[in-house]
Wavefront OBJ file of the C-alpha trace (Angstrom):
o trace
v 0.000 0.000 0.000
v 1.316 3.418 -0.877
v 1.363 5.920 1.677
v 3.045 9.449 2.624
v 3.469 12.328 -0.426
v 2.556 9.935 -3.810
v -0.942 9.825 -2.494
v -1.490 13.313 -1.493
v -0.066 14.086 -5.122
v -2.006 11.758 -6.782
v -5.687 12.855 -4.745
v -4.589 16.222 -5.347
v -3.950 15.782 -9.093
v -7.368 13.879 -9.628
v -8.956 16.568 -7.934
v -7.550 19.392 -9.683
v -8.426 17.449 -12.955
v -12.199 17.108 -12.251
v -12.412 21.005 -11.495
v -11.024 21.781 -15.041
v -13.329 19.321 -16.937
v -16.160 20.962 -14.304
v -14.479 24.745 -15.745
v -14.932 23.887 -19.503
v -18.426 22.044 -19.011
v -18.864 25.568 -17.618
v -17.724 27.398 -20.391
v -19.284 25.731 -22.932
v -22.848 25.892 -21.491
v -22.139 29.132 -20.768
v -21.512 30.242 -24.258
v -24.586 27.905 -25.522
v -26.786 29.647 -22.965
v -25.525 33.390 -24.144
v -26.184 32.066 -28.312
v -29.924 31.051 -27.264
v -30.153 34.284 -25.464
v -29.027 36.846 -28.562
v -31.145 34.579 -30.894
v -34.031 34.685 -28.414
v -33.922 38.784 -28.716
v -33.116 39.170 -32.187
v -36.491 36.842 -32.871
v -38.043 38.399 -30.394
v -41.207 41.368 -31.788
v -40.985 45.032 -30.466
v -42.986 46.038 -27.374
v -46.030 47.742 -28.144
v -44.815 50.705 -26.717
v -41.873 50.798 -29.299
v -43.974 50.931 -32.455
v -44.375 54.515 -34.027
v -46.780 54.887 -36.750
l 1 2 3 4 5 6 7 8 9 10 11 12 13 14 15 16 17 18 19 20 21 22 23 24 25 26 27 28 29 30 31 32 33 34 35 36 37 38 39 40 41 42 43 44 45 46 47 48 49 50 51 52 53
């Protein structure tokens, strides 16, 4: 059984892995959610109070 430094690296580096795959799932939905968003408002009709005529 290994015990001492090698497992506090090794918990440590599984650790710090998991956090950056958790920072690009992030990301991604992130910039997914922000595309819906602008597409949502560019779709979206003026407010009734916006139309001149």
């Amino acid at each position: 059984m290994i015990t001492g430094p090698v497992v506090l690296y090794v918990l440590s580096r599984r650790k710090r892995d998991s956090g950056d795959l958790d920072e690009a799932r992030y990301e991604e939905l992130s910039h997914k959610y922000d595309e819906l968003l602008a597409e949502n408002r560019r779709l979206e009709p003026p407010a009734a109070g916006d139309q001149r005529g």
